[in-house]
C-alpha positions, -999 to 999 in steps of 0.1 A, spaced: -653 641 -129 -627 655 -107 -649 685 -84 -613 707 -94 -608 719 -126 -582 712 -146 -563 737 -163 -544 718 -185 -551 687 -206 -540 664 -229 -555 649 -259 -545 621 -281 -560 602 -303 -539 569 -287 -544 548 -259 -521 557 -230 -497 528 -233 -489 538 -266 -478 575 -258 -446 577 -237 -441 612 -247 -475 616 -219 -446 616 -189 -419 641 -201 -452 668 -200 -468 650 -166 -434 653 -150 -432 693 -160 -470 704 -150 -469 719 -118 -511 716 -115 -536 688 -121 -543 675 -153 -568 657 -176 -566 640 -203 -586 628 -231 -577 596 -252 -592 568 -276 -593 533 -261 -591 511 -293 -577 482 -267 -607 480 -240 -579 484 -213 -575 505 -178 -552 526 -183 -536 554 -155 -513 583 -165 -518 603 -135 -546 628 -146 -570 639 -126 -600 636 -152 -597 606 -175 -623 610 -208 -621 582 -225 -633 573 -263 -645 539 -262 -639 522 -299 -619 494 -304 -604 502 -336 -568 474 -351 -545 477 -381 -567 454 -399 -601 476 -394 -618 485 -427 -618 527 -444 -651 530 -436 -653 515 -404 -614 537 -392 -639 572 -407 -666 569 -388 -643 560 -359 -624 590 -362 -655 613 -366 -666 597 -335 -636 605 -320 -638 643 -329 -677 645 -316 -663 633 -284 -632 654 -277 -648 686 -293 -677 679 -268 -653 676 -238 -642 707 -248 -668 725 -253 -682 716 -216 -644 723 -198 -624 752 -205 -583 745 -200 -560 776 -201 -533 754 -220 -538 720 -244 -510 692 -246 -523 677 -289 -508 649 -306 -504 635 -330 -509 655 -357 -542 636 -368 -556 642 -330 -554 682 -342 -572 678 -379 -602 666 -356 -600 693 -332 -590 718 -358 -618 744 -349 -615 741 -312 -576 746 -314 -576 775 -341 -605 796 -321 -610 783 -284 -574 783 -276 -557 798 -303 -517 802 -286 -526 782 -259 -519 747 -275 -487 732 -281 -490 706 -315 -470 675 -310 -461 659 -342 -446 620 -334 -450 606 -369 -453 610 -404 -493 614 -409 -495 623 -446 -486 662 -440 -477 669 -476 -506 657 -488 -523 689 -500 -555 688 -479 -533 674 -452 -509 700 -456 -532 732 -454 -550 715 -426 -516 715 -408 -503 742 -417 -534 762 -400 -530 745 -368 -491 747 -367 -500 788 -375 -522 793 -344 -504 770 -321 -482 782 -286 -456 762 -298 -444 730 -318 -424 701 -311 -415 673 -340 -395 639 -330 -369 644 -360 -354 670 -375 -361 651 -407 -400 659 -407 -389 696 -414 -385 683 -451 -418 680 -453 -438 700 -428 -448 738 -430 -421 763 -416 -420 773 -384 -398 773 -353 -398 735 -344 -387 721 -310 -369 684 -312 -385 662 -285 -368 631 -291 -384 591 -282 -360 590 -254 -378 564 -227 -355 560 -196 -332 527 -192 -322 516 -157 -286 528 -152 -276 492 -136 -287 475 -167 -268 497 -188 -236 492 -172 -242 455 -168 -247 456 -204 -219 478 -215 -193 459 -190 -208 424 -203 -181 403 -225 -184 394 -261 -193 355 -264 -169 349 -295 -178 313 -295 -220 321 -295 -238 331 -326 -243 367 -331 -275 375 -313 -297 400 -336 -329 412 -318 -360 435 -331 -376 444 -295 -413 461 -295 -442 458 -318 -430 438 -352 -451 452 -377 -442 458 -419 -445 418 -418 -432 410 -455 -398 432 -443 -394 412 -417 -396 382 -436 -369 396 -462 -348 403 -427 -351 366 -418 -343 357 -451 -312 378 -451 -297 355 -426 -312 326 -430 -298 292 -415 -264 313 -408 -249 297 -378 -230 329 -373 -263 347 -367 -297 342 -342 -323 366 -351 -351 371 -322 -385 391 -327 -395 401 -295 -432 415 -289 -464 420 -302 -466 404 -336 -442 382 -338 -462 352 -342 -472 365 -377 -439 351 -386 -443 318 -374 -457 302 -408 -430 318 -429 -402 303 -410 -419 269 -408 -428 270 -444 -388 277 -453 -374 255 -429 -359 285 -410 -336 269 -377 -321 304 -363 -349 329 -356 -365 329 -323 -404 346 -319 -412 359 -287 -446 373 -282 -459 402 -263 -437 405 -230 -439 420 -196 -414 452 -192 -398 430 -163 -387 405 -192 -365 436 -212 -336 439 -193 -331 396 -202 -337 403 -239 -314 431 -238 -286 415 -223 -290 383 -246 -288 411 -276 -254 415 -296 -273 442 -324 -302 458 -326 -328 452 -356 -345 485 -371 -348 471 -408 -381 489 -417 -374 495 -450 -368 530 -469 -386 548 -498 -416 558 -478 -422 585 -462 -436 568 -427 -401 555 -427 -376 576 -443 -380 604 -416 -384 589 -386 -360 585 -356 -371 552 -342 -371 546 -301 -348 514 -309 -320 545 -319 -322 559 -286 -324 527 -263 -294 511 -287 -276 537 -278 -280 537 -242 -271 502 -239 -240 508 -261 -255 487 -289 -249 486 -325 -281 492 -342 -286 477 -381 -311 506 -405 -321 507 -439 -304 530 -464 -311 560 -475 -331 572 -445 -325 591 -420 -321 566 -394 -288 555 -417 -276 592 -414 -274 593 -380 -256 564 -376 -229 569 -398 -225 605 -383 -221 594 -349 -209 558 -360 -226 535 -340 -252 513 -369 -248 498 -400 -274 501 -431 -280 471 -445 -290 463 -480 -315 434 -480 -309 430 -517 -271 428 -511 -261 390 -512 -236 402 -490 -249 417 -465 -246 390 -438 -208 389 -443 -207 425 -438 -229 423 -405 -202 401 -394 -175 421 -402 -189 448 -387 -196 433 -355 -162 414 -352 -140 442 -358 -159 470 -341 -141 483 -311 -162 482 -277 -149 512 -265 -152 528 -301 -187 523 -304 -196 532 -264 -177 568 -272 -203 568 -305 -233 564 -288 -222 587 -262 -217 617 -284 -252 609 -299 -268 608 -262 -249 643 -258 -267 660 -283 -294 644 -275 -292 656 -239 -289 692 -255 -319 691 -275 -339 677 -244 -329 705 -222 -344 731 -250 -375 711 -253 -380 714 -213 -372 748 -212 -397 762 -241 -425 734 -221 -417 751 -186 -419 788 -207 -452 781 -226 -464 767 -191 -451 796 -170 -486 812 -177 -508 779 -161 
């Protein structure tokens, strides 16, 4: 323990590496901070805190109910105990299942002093989710939300949008966006980050299977759960990549023609969620393909820059290809530039209301 105390902190309920958001608050604190987090990864992890309380519990995907309860509970013994033993004059909570745990500790100890960060969808309209929520969102200092879309579902209030921006190096992007089309090269089509919602994936692969107009690449952690499948169906243009160092990402970017974002749609973990893939697509200037009827596809087709595609659309593939072919470079560049715009806008809100909440530290 740091002989200073803190007088702000941070507390999550993810390992370090798995919270980007962590920088956009370090970079506006103006005093030390600490920060308490779950290990489920038995890593070292650094953020720049002063105090580092760490939850020690290995927890995966796979991990059974009972086993992920008692985890949790474990969890909340923990942070509630931290604390209990520290006082902090302002708290930095997400996501939204890191406050259920703390909900007494948020609502009494430092009731206006929090600010709630909602990331994902966590089963808010749930009933006993929702008044648990609604509670916390009631005595908070302020509350920020990663898409406009979780409005539909949350409780009303005046909601900040922090969006998944993470920054791309400005050399890369210009390489990329100056780079020529190879006309005579299949059409590269990568998914870049943690592949998860496997049997999607597989429907993706299928989608474009053995078209020699089309490689598809699944870059990162997971990736070698598709390995069998494409075995198994004699799959020659897919490409798995396993868990990569962030020097590797410029290469895989530049080797990219579109970006994959194919979760799938009719489900509210995915229907309401601006994915980072969005935001680094349009960076780079890079068409990104969605599902339908999400709102990842309205985004896109406001600001024109993706594609939905129907995996149960025969014709999808042609339609990639189309797309692709006859989209104009500096069409789609001026697309994802009036996205990053209002993106730009929403981001200098979000760091105004953090520097005003924090004005009091």
């Amino acid at each position: 323990m740091n002989s200073k105390q803190s007088k702000i902190c941070i507390v999550t309920t993810r390992n370090i590496f798995d919270s980007p958001c962590i920088e956009k608050y370090r970079k506006r604190f103006n005093e030390p901070f600490d920060i308490i987090y779950w290990d489920r990864c038995k890593i070292t992890e650094k953020c720049g805190a002063a105090n580092y309380f760490k939850y020690n519990e290995p927890l995966d995907a796979d991990a059974g109910k009972t086993k992920k309860m008692l985890a949790y509970i474990g969890f909340s013994i923990f942070a509630n105990r931290i604390l209990k033993e520290n006082t902090y004059s302002k708290l930095i909570v997400f996501p939204t299942q890191t406050g259920w745990l703390i909900q007494g500790k948020l609502c009494h100890k430092y009731k206006g002093k929090y600010i709630l960060d909602i990331r994902d969808y966590a089963g808010e309209n749930l009933s006993v989710f929702y008044r648990m929520t609604k509670k916390i969102i009631d005595n908070a200092g302020m509350c920020s939300i990663t898409s406009p879309a979780y409005q539909e579902f949350l409780p009303h209030t005046n909601y900040i949008i922090s969006h998944n921006t993470q920054p791309i190096d400005k050399e890369l992007i210009h390489k990329y966006r100056t780079r020529e089309r190879r006309n005579d090269q299949p059409i590269v089509l990568s998914f870049i980050g943690s592949v998860r919602f496997i049997e999607q994936q597989k429907k993706v692969i299928s989608t474009f299977k053995n078209d020699t107009r089309f490689q598809l690449r699944f870059i990162g952690r997971g990736s070698e759960q598709l390995a069998d499948f494409c075995r198994y169906e004699n799959i020659a243009n897919v490409k798995l990549i396993g868990r990569f160092e962030q020097s590797e990402l410029p290469t895989f970017y530049l080797e990219t023609d579109m970006a994959i974002n194919i979760y799938g749609n009719n489900n509210p973990y995915l229907d309401y969620a601006l994915s980072n893939k969005l935001y680094s697509a349009a960076m780079m200037g890079m068409p990104i393909l969605v599902s339908p009827d999400t709102f990842m596809e309205e985004i896109t087709k406001r600001y024109g820059f993706g594609l939905s595609v129907d995996l149960d659309d025969k014709h999808s593939a042609d339609r990639v290809y189309e797309y692709y072919t006859n989209r104009s470079k500096k069409e789609l560049h001026i697309a994802c530039d009036r996205f990053l715009k209002s993106v730009k806008n929403d981001e200098k809100y979000f760091t105004e209301s953090v520097k005003q909440f924090l004005g009091e530290v």
